[in-house]
N, C-alpha and C positions, 0 to 999 in steps of 0.2 A: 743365713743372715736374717736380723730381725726386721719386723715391715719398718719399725723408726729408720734402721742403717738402712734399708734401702728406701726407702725416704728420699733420709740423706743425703745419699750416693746419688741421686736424681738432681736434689738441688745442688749439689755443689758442681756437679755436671755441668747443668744449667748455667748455674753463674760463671763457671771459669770460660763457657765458652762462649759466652755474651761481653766478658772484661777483654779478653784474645781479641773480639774482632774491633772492643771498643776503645783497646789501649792508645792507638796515637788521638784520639780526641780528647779522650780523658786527661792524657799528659796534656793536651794544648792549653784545656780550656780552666784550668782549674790551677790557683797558686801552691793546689797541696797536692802531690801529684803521687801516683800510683805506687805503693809500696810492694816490692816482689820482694821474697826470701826463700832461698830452697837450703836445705838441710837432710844429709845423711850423716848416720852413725850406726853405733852399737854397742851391746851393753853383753859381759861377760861376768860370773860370778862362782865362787864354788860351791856345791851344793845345787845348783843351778837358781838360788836365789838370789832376788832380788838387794842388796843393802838399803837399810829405813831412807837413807837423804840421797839416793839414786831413784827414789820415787815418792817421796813424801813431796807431799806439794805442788805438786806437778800436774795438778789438774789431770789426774786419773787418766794420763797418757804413756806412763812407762809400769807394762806390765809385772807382775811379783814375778812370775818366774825366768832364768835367761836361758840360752844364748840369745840375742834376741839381736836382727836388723830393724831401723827405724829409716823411714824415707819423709819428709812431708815439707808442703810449701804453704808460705803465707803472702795471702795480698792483702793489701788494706788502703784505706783511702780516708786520711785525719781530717780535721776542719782546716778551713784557710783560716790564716792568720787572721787577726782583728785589726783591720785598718782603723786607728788611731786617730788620724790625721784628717780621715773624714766621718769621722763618729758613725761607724754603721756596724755598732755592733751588737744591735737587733736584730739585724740580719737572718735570714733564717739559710742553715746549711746541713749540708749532709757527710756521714760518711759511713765506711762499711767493714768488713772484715772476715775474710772466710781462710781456716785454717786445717785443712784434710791431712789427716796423718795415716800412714799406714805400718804397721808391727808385724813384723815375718819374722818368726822360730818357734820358742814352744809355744808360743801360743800367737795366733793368725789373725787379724782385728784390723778393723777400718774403721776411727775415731775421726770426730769434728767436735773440738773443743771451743771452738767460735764460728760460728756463721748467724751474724747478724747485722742488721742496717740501722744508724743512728740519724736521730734529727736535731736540730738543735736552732733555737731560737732565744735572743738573749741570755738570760742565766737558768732557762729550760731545756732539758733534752728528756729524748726518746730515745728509747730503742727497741727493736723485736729481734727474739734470735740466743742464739748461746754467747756468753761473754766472758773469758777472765776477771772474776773479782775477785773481792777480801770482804769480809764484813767486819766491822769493828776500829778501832783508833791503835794504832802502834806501827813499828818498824816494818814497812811493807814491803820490803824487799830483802831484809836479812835475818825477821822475826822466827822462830822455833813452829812458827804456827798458831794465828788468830783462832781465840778458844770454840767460838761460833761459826765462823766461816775461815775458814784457812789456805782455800785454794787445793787442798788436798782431792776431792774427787771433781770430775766430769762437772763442767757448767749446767748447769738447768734453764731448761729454753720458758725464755718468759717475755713479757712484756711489762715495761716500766716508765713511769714519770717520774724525773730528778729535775733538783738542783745541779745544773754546771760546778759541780764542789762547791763550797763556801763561797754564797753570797751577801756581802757586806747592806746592814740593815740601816740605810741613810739616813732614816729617818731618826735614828739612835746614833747617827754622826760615824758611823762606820764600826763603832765601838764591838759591836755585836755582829756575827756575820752567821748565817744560816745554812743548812745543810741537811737536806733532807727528800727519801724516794719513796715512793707505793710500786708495787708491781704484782703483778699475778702471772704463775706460773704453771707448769705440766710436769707431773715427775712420769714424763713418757715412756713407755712400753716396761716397767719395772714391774717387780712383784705382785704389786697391790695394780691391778687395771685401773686407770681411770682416775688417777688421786692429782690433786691441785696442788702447789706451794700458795701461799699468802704469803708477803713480805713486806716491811716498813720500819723505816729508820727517821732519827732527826736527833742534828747536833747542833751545840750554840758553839760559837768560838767566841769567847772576849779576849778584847783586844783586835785594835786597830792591824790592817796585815803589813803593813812595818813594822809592829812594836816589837819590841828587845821580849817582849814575854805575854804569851799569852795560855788560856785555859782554854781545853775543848769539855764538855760536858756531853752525855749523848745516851741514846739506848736503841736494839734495833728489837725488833718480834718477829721469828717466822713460824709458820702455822702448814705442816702438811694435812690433807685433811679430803676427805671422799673416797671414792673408789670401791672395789669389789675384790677379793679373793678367796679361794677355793679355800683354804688352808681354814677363815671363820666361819664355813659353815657349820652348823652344829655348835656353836661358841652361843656363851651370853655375851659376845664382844657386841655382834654387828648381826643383824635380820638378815637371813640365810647368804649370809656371806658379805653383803652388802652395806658401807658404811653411807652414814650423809653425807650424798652430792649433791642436793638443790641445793640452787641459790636463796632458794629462801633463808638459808641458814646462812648466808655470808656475814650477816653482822654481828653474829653470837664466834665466828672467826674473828674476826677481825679486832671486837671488842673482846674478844677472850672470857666472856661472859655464859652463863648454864642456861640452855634452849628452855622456855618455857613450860614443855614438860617434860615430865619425870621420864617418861618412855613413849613412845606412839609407834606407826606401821614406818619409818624411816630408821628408828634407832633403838637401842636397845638403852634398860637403867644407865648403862657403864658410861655412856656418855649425857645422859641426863645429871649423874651425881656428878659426874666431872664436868669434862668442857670436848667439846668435837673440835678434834683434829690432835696433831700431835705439837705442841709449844714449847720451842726454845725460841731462847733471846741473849741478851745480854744488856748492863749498865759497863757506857764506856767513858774514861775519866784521864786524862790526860793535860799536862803542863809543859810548855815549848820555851825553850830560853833560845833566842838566836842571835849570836853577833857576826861581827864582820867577819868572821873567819870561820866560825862554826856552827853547828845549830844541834840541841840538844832536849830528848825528849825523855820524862817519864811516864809511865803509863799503865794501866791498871782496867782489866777486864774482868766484868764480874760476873757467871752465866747464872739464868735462872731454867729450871725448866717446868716450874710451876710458883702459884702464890706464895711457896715459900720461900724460895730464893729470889722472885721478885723483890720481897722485902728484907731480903736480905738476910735470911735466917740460916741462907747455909754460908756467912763468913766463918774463915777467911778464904774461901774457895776461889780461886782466879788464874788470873796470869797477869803478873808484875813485872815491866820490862823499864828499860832504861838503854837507849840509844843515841851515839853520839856519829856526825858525820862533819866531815872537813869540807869547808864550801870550797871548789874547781878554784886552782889560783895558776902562779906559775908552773911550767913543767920540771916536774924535780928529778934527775938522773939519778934516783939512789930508791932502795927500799922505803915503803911506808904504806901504813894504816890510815883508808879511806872513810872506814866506817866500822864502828863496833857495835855489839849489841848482846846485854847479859838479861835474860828473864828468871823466872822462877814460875813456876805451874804447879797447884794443887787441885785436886780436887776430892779430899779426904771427907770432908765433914756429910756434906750432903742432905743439911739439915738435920743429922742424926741417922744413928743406923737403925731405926723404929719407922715403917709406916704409920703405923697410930701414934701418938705423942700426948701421955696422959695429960689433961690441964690447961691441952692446948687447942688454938683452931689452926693451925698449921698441921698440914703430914710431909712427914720425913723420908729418907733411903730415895732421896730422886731420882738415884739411878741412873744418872745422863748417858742420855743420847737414847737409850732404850724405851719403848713403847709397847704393851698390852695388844693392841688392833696392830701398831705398824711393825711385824717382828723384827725388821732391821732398820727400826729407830731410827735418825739422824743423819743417814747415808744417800749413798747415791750410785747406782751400779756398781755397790760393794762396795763403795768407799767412803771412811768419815765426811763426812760435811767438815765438820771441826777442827778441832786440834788432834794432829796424825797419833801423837800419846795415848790417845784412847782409840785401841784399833780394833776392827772386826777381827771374828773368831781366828780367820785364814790365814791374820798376817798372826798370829803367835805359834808359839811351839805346843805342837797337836798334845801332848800331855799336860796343856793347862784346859783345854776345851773340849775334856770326856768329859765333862760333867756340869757343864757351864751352865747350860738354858738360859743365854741368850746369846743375842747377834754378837751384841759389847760384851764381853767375859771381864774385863778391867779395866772400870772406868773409874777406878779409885788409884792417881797417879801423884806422886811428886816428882817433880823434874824441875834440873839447873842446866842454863844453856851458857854459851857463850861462841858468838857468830863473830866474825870477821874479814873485812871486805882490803885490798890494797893493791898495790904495782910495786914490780920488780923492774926496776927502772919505768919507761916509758912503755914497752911494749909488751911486758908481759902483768896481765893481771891474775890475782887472783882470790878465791873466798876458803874460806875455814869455818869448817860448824863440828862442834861437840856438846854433846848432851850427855848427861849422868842420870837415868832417873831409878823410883823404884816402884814397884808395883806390887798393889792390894789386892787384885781379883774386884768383887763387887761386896757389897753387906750381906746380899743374899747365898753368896757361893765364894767366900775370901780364900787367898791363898794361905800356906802355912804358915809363909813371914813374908815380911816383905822381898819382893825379887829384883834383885840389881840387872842393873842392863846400861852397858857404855854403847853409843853410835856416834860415829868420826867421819868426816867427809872431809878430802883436801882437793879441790877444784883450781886449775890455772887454764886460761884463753888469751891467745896472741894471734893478731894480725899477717898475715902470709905475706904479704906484699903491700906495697906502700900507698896501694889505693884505698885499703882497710876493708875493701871490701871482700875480704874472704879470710874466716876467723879459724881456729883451728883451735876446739873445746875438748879438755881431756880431764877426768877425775877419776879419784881414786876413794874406796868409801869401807867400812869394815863393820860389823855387828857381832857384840863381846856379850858374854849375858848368858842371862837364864828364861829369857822373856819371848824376843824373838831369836830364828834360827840363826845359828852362827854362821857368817859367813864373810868371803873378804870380796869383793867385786869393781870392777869402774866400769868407764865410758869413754868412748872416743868419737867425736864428729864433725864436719864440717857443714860452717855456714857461709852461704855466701848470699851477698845482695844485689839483684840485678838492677835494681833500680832504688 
């Protein structure tokens, strides 16, 4: 076990058995009262692998390989309500969230994919700790996968100041509402020793938050960046191994701007001509139509992972989605579609398939996700950060990555989705996801043609008894192709709510 998991396994120790002795207070005192959930299953597949949508997005908690038992509980503790009626909602409150999973078969793991403590004070919150997010504007809950942050690996423990979501700018008559976070992070006990995330976003929303239509505008940056490994000793990357960690350098981070000089005893040229640290981002763009019945989103994500795709020089590279969802009405005893949602994902161009680009000041073959200093680029205990389409070497079939040289082997992807959410009368729901894509390899190491790959996942959960509190989650998932391994696999589990 590494010193983080056993860390870990200390604090979550700690907390659960501090929440045990303090649960009948916590329930007394508080209008948001203690959330318990336990959940066992398990996941079976042939080949003993994994399926891409039996573990894509999952917040790097259901391992590639199977047979696999899964056990884990979650407590949590939301805000109280905002009492209205006595305008206190300045107020300042808290709440928490600790989630311990444990994975028994081929492979043995004790994950915590949130344990962190929030604060919240009018349209400001904190928090310290691991967290389920998204980065980016689209369907967040039936999307293919946000191209920057998708939910796909392990949270990164950080600390952050946000906006409570979109806060309405009064002063601009509501018209404008704001949305926007800073945080600094640890990419803990991984490859590179010692290395930080930077992170920071901000979106406008116009349009009033009633109106029948509004536009989001937005962009975020994240910046990994310091640390030490064995592996650049001897490199012209990094000074005998060692990348820049002072803070003196946070604002040549932050602003994404070239340290003052060319090289000194902290760093090597490689990040004098460039910029320290490793920079992805994205521009996010998005338009909401909402009526009484429905509410409907288009949306369009654009990554950069340097000045040139900043400005846009590697279009039409992104991810284009369009989402529509049925607003909660009467209970309807017959079959229907709650929620759909169709994208499209490229990321072909890349600024060109030239590093140097004659005539120009831009450089091209950005290469996403991959990094010179950080060898597994854009990840996080193995796993995309991004969009799960652009996978590490492990999850494709071992005859596309004898010869790769890099972590990303194929980050040149197109892909068509199409997700779907509804109910089989009242008690049975269920979701539908298919993807068709094909893949490039990279500029530097492309495939012979492009390679097709279908992944299909058909998921239904229903209710045991009529308290609802005990759900019974069952799917079904398969991988066709030439890309990743073939294989056909589901899942079975139950959850239940103790409180």
């Amino acid at each position: 076990m590494t010193r983080w998991a056993r860390i870990s396994t200390v604090i979550t120790s700690v907390i659960l058995v501090w929440l045990l002795k303090s649960l009948p207070s916590i329930a007394q005192t508080t209008t948001s009262p203690l959330q318990i959930q336990l959940e066992t299953g398990g996941f079976a597949a042939t080949n003993q692998v994994t399926p891409f949508w039996l573990r894509a997005n999952q917040y790097g908690v259901v391992p590639l390989k199977t047979p696999l038992a899964t056990f884990q509980i979650r407590l949590s503790k939301d805000y109280k309500p905002i009492d209205t009626t006595r305008h206190r909602a300045n107020r300042l409150d808290w709440g928490f969230a600790v989630n311990p999973i444990a994975n028994v078969g081929n492979s043995n793991q004790f994950l915590l994919p949130e344990a962190y403590v929030k604060l919240n004070y009018g349209a400001v919150e904190f928090y310290a700790g691991r967290r389920r997010e998204l980065i980016g504007l689209g369907d967040s809950l039936l999307s293919s996968g946000f191209i920057i942050g998708s939910g796909n690996a392990i949270p990164i423990p950080k600390v952050q100041i946000a906006t409570l979501g979109y806060v309405p700018l009064k002063f601009l008559k509501s018209f404008v509402a704001l949305k926007a976070g800073y945080a600094h992070g640890w990419f803990a006990d991984t490859y590179v020793r010692g290395s930080y995330l930077h992170q920071k976003y901000i979106y406008l929303r116009f349009g009033k938050p009633k109106s029948t239509l509004k536009v989001h505008i937005g962009m975020n940056h994240q910046v990994q960046w310091g640390g030490q490994a064995d592996y650049l000793r001897g490199t012209p990357l990094a000074v005998d191994g060692h990348l820049p960690s002072s803070f003196k350098y946070y604002g040549n981070v932050v602003l994404a701007n070239r340290p003052s000089d060319y090289e000194n005893a902290d760093y090597t040229d490689f990040d004098g001509t460039y910029r320290i640290g490793n920079h992805v981002g994205g521009h996010d763009f998005a338009v909401e139509l909402t009526t009484q019945r429905e509410t409907m989103l288009i949306y369009y994500q654009h990554p950069f992972d340097d000045v040139s795709g900043l400005l846009f020089q590697n279009l039409p590279d992104g991810l284009v989605g369009f989402s529509w969802r049925r607003h909660p009405g009467n209970a309807e005893k017959r079959f229907r579609v709650s929620r759909f949602v169709a994208e499209f994902l490229t990321t072909m161009d890349q600024s060109g398939p030239t590093f140097w680009i004659p005539n120009s000041t831009f450089q091209g073959a950005d290469n996403y996700f991959n990094h010179s200093q950080y060898w597994q680029g854009w990840s996080y205990k193995g796993r995309s950060i991004g969009t799960p389409f652009i996978a590490p070497e492990d999850e494709l079939k071992p005859e596309l990555t004898q010869t790769a040289g890099a972590f990303f082997p194929d980050n040149r992807v197109q892909m068509g989705y199409l997700g779907a959410e509804g109910w089989f009368t009242n008690r049975l729901q269920w979701i539908a996801r298919l993807a068709y894509s094909r893949h490039y390899g990279t500029y530097a190491n492309p495939f012979n043609s492009g390679l097709e790959q279908i992944s299909l996942l058909l998921s239904a959960q229903t209710s045991l008894f009529k308290s609802g509190k005990t759900q019974l989650r069952t799917s079904f998932a398969l991988d066709q192709g030439q890309v990743y391994p073939e294989t056909i696999g589901g899942s079975i589990s139950l959850l239940h709510k103790l409180k």
